[in-house]
N, C-alpha and C positions, 0 to 999 in steps of 0.2 A: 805704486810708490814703495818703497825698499825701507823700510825703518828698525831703527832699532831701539828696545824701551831700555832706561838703564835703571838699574834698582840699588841702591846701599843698605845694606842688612846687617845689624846684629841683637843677635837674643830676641828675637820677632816671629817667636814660632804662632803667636796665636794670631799675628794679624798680619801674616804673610800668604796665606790659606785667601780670607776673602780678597788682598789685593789681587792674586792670584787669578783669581774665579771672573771679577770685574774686568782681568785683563781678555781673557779669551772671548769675553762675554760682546767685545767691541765691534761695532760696525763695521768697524778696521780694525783687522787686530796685525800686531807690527811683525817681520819676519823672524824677527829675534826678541827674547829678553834675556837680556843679560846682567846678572843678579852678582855682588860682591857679598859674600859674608864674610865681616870683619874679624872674625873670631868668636862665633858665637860660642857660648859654655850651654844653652839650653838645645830645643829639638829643633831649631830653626833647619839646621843643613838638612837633616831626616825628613822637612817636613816637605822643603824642597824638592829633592829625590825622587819622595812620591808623586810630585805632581811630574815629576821630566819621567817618570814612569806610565803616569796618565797619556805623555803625549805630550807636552805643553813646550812649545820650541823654545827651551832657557838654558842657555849657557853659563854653568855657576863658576864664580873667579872665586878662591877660596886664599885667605893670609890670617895671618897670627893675631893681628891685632892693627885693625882701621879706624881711623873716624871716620864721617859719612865725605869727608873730602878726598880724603884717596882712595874711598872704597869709590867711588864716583867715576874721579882718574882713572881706574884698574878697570872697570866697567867699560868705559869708553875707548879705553886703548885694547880690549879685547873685542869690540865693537866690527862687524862687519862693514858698516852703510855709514855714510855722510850724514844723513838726517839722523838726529838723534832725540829721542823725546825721554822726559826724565818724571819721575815719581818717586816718592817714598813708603816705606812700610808705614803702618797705621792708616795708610790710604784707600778709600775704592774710588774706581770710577765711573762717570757717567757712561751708560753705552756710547754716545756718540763723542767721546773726548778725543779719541787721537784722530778719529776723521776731521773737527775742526780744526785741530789744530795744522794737521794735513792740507786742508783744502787753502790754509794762507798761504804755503808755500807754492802750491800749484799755481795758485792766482798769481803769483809775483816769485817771477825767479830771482829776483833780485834780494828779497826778502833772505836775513839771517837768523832772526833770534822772534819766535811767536808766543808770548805766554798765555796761559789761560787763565780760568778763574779758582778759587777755593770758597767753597762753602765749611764753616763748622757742625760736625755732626753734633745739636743743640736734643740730647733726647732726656734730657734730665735738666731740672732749674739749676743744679752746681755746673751743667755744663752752659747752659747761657750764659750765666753771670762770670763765670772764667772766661767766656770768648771775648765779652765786653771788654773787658779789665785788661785780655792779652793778646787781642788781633789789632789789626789795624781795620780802621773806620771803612764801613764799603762806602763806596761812589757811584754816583750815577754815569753809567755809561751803556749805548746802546738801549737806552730806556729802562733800564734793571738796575737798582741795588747790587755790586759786586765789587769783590775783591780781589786785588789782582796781582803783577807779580811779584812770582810765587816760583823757585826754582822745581818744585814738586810737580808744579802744571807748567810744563813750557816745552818747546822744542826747539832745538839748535842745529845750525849747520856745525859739523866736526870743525871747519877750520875756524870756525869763532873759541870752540875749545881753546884750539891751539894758541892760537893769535892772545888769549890774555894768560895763558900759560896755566891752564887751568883750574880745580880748585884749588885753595891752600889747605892743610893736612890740619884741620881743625874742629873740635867737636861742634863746635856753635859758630853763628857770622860767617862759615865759610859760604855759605849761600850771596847771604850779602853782600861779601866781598868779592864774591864772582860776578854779581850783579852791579856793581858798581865797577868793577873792570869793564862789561861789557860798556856801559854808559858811558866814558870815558874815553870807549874806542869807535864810540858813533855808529856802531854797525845799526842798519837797517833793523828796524823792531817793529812789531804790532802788538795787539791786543785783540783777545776775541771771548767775552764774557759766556759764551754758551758753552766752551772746554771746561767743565766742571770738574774739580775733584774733589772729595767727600773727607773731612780731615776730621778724624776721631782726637777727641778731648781727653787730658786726666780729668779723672772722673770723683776723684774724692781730696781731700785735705792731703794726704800723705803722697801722695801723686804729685799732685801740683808741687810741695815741698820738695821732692827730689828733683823735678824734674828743672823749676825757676834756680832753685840753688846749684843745681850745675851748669846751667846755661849760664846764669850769673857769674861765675869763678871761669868759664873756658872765654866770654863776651872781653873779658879782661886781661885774659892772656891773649886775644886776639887783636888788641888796643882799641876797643870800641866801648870805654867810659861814656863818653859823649853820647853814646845811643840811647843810654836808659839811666844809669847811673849816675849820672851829674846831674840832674832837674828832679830825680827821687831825692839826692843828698842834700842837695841845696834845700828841698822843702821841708824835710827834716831838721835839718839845722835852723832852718827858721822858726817851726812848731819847737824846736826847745828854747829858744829865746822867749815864747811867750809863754810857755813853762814858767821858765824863771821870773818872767814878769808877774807872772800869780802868784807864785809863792813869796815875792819880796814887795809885792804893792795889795794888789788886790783880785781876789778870786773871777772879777768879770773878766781877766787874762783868760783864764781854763773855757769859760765857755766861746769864747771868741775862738778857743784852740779846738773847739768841739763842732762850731759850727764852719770852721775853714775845712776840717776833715767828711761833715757833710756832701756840703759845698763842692770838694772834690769829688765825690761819689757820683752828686746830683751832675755836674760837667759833662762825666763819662756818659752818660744815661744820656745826654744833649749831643754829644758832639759821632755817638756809636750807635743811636737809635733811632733812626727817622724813621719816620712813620708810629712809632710805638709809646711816643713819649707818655702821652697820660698815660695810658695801659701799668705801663712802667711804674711809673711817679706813684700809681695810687696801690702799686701791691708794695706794701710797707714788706711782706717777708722777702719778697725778692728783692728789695731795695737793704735790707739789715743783711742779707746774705752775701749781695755786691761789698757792700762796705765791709764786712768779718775779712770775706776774703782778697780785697784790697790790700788792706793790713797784714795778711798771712804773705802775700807775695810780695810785699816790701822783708817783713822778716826774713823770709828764702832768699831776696837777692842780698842784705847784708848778711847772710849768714855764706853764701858765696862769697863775697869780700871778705870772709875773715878766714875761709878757705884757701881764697886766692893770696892771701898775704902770708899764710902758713906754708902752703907750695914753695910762694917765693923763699922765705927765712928756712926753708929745707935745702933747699937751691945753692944756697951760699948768699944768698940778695941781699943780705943784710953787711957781707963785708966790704 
């Protein structure tokens, strides 16, 4: 079976290497990978070179400046084969990930679009407590705990590219809005929890900070409020209502505003951790850590809205 892996890169020199390594490393490994860099400024393309000097069958599509949607596009329209399976940098994966994802197509020719599954790389307590806070909840499927999709673990037939006109040129949500195009266009889908891919976490405070406040400012020029942005805001708006109620009535406001923020914390922990709840609930440091960094990724996404309003009143938005 003829496939092609497609990759969008920039500035990824240090976690392009083991994607890299995890590729060849597969039970199938696909006939092509064909790699975009978007315009790296660090060693990314150098680092690449070396491995297509190794041997490693990658075709690099090289431009001035991509986001991971047209680096994606650029990838797949230089693409040899119909089957196309997709990843991203900061990823490894299972040895056996594109063979499953492989053998759905086999089983059913009819079959267009196969996602796999994502695991969090959890090697540290700030990376646990980020995943809770920023993935979405696993499910039980196929008897496992998993989460699924995931434009980074999936495989496509090119004419489903085609058919929803591909990605849009977007640094964030262009996933999701490719995935919600395909839904929309009813193609044929599955899911198969044993396609694993290994998704490396920001790993400190300043990390997380860059990383939520630009997704938050591109999710908005993407017009996807609604995703995160309106049930944070709203919730805020409410916690200063009973702000003001403390300070104009009576201080039992403030603690009622102290254990709703709890309360949020303790939810996450209910609703993202089966199986581990006591465990959870009883380690107070990892429970004060969830909640710090709660609070730190609401601050990133309004400091992206105050970003995203600045963009616009540069823009002229304001006339």
């Amino acid at each position: 079976m003829n496939i092609s892996l497609i990759i969008p890169v920039k500035n990824e020199e240090k976690a392009v290497g083991p994607l890299l390594v995890s590729i060849m490393a597969q039970t199938l490994v696909p006939e092509e990978i064909v790699i975009t860099d978007g315009g790296s400024t660090d060693n990314t393309v150098r680092a690449i070179e070396d491995y297509i000097k190794k041997g490693f069958p990658i075709k690099m599509v090289r431009t001035d400046d991509a986001f991971p949607g047209k680096g994606r596009n650029l990838a797949i329209e230089a693409s040899g084969n119909e089957l196309i399976a997709m990843t991203d940098a900061g990823i490894t994966l299972d040895k056996n990930w594109l063979e499953e994802l492989a053998q759905m197509f086999s089983a059913d020719p009819d079959l267009k679009v196969a996602y796999g599954s994502y695991e969090p790389v959890t090697d540290s307590l700030f990376k646990e407590c980020f995943a809770l806070l920023a993935l979405s909840a696993p499910v039980s499927l196929g008897g496992r705990w998993t989460r699924t999709y995931f434009v980074a673990s999936s495989m496509i037939k090119k004419d489903v590219w085609r058919s929803v006109g591909g990605f849009p040129d977007l640094r964030s949500a262009e996933d999701k809005i490719f995935m919600d195009r395909i839904k929309q266009k009813h193609f044929k889908t599955t899911v198969n929890p044993k396609a694993i891919v290994h998704w490396n976490l920001p790993g400190d405070f300043l990390q997380v900070f860059k990383k939520v406040s630009l997704y938050s400012m591109h999710d908005l020029i993407a017009g996807r409020f609604n995703d995160w942005h309106r049930s944070v805001t709203l919730m805020y708006l409410a916690g200063l209502v009973f702000f003001m109620l403390g300070f104009a009535f009576s201080p039992a406001w403030f603690f009622i505003l102290v254990f709703c923020a709890l309360a949020r914390s303790a939810l996450i922990l209910v609703k993202k951790s089966p199986g581990r709840l006591l465990p959870y609930f009883l380690d107070l440091r990892r429970f004060a850590l969830l909640t710090a960094l709660m609070f730190w990724i609401d601050i990133a996404m309004f400091y992206g809205i105050v970003c995203y309003v600045g963009k616009k009143w540069r823009l002229g938005w304001h006339k």
